[in-house]
Short mmCIF file of the C-alpha atoms (twelve columns), coordinates in Angstrom:
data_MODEL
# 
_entry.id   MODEL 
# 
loop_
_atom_site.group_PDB 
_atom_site.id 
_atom_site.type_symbol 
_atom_site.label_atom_id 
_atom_site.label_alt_id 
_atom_site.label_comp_id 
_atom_site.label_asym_id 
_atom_site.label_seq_id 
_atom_site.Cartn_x 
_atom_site.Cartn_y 
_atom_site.Cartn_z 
_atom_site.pdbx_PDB_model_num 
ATOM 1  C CA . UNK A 1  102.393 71.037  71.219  1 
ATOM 2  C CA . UNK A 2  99.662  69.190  72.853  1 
ATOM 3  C CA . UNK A 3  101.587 70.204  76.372  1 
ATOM 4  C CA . UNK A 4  101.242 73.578  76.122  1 
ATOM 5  C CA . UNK A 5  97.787  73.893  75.375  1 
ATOM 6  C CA . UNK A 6  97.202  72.098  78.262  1 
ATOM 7  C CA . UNK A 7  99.534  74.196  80.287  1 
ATOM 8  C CA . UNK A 8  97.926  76.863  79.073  1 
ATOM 9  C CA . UNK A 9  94.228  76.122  80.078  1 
ATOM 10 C CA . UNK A 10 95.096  75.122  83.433  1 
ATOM 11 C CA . UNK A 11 97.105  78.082  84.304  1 
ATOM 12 C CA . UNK A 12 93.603  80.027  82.858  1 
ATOM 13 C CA . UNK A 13 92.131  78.286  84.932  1 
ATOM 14 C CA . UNK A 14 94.005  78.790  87.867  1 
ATOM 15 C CA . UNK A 15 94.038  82.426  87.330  1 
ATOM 16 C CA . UNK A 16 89.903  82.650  87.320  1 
ATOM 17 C CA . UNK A 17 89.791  80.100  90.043  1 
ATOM 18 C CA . UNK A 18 92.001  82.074  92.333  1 
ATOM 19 C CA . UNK A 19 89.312  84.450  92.972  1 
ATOM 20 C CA . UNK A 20 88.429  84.374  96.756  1 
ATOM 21 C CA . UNK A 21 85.114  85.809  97.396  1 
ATOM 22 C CA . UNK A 22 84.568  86.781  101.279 1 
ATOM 23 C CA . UNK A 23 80.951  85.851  102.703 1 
ATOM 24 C CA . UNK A 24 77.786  87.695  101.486 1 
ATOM 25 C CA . UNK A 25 77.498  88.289  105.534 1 
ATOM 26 C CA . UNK A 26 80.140  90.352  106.153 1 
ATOM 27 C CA . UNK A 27 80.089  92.148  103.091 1 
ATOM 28 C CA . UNK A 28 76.929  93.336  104.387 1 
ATOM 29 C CA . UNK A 29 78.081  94.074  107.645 1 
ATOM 30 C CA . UNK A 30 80.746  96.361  106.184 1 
ATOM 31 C CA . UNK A 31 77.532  98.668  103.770 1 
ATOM 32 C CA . UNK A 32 75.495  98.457  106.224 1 
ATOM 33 C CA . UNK A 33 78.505  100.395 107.977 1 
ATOM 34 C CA . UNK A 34 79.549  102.744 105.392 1 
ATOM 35 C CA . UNK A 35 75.641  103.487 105.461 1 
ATOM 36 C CA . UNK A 36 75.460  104.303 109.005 1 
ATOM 37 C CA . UNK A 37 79.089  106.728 108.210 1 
ATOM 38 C CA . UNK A 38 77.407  108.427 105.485 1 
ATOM 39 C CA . UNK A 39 74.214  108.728 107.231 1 
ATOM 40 C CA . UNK A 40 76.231  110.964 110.654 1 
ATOM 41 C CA . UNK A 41 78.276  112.373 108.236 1 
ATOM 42 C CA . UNK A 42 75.639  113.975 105.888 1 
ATOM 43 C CA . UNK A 43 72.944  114.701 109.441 1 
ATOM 44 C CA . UNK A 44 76.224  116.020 111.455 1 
ATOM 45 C CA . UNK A 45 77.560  118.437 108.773 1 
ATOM 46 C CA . UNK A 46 73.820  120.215 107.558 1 
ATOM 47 C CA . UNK A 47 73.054  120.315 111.053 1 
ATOM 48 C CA . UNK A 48 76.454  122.292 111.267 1 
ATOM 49 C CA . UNK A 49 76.015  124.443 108.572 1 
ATOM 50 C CA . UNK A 50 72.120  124.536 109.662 1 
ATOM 51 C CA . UNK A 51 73.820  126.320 113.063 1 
ATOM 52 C CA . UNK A 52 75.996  128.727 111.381 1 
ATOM 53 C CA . UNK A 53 73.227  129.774 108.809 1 
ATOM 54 C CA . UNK A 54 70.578  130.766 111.838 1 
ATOM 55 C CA . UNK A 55 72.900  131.909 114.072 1 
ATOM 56 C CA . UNK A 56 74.365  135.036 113.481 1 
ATOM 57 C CA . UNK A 57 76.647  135.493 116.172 1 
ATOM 58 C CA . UNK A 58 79.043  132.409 115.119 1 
ATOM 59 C CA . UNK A 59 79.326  133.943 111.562 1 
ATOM 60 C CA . UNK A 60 83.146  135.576 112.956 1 
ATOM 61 C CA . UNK A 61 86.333  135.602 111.028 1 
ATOM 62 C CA . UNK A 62 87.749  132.935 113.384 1 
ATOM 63 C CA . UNK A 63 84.808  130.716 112.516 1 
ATOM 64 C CA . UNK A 64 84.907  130.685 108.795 1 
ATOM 65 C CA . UNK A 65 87.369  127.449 108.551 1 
ATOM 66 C CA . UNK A 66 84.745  125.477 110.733 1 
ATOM 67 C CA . UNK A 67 81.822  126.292 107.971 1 
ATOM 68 C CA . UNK A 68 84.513  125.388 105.080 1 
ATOM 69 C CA . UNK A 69 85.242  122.130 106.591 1 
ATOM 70 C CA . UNK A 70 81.389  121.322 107.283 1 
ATOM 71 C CA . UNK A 71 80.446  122.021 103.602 1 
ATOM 72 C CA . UNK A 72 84.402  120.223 102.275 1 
ATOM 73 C CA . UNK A 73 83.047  117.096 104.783 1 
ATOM 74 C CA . UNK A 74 79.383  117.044 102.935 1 
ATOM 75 C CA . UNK A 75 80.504  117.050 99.678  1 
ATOM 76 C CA . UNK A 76 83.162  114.592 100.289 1 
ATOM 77 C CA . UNK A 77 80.769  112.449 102.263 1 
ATOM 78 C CA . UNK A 78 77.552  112.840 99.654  1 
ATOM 79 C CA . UNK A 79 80.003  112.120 96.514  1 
ATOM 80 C CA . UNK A 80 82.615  109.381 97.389  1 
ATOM 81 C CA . UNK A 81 81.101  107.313 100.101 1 
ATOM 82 C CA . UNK A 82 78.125  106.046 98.145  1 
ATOM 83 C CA . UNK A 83 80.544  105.005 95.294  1 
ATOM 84 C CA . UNK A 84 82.519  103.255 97.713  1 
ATOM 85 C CA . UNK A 85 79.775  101.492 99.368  1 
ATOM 86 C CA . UNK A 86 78.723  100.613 95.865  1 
ATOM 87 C CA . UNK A 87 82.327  99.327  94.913  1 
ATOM 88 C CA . UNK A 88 82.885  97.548  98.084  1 
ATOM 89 C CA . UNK A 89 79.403  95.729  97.573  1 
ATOM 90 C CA . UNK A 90 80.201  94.696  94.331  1 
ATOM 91 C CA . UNK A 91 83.442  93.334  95.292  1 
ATOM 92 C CA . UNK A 92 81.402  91.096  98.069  1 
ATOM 93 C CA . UNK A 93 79.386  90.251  95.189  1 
ATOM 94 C CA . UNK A 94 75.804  91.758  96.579  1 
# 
């Protein structure tokens, strides 16, 4: 009976031992590049739909799937990629 126990700690053990945590260096080398992404995506797209608000000679039929990509791109940019940089610096441990 006395085995098992022990068994049984060292495999718990093991298990929250086996936790590798990369350096605090490059996990901020990889937000400080999801930063720099969300920054030229969120500038690029509102400078896009900026263009095709003031400029009334782009607003054509054959032009309407650029503007619905622009505004798709910002929200996808302004609502996941802060989560992620938040998840993947947590995961880094920062």
């Amino acid at each position: 009976m006395m085995r098992t126990e022990a068994a049984t700690n060292n495999s718990g053990n093991a298990t929250g031992s086996s936790r590798i945590v990369p350096p605090k260096a490059e996990g901020i080398a990889f937000c400080t590049a999801f930063v720099l992404v969300f920054l030229f995506i969120v500038v690029g797209n509102l400078l896009t739909i900026g263009l095709f608000a003031v400029n009334r000679s782009l607003r054509k039929k054959s032009l309407h799937l650029v503007i619905n990509m622009a505004f798709a791109d910002l929200m996808l940019g302004i609502l996941s990629l802060p989560l992620y940089i938040h998840a993947v610096g947590y995961s880094f441990g920062l």
